[in-house]
Phi, psi and omega in degrees: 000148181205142191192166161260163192255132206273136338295150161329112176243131141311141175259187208267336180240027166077007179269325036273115178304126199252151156218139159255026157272127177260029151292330192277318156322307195276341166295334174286322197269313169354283203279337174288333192279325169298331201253033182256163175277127162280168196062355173286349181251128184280115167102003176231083184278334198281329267235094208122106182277353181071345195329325175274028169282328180279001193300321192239005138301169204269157184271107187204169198280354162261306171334278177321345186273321186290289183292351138307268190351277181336299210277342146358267132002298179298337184271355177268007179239344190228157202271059152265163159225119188271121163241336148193179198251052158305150192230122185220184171325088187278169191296151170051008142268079205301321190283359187211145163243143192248146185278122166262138141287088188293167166183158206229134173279128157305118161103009145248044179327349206283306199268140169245164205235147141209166195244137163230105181312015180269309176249052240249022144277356168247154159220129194279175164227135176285175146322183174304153181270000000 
């Protein structure tokens, strides 16, 4: 698999950056697909976790429930498996907690992935599964 990696980066010779790894490919279709409108893609209606539909909801344990679900989701679209959904602390902030994802590419189990949406141009690789 080869793709460019989500957001859109340029290298050193101005080209759009290509990767063939596909942990990282699916860490990109992962956060694009969360962070979409369902329906906003012509010809993907299904496409799109809505997740900022939650932004001004109260941070409370059905909100958190709602975006496990969204992310969930994403394995009926992506050759993932979401294995949980933490929510933790932001730095300098009492009122917002930001969402981590672990999540495994199928048929890699070794390795775990995760996005944290505090930052959501990096992404780690965790330990062993």
């Amino acid at each position: 698999m080869r793709g460019a990696t989500y957001p859109l980066q340029t290298g050193a010779d101005g080209l759009i950056e290509i990767s063939d790894d596909t942990s990282v490919l699916m860490q990109s279709a992962l956060k694009q697909y969360l962070l979409s409108t369902r329906g906003a893609r012509v010809m993907r209606p299904t496409w799109g976790a809505s997740t900022s539909d939650l932004l001004f909801d109260p941070l409370d344990d059905v909100t958190m429930q709602l975006f496990r679900v969204a992310a969930k989701e994403a394995e009926l679209h992506l050759a993932i498996i979401v294995d949980d959904v933490e929510f933790i602390d932001t730095p300098g902030r009492v009122d917002k907690l930001t969402p981590i994802v672990y999540f495994h590419v199928v048929g890699d189990e070794a390795t775990d992935q995760q996005i944290d949406f505090a930052n959501p141009t990096t992404a780690e690789s965790g330990g062993t599964a």
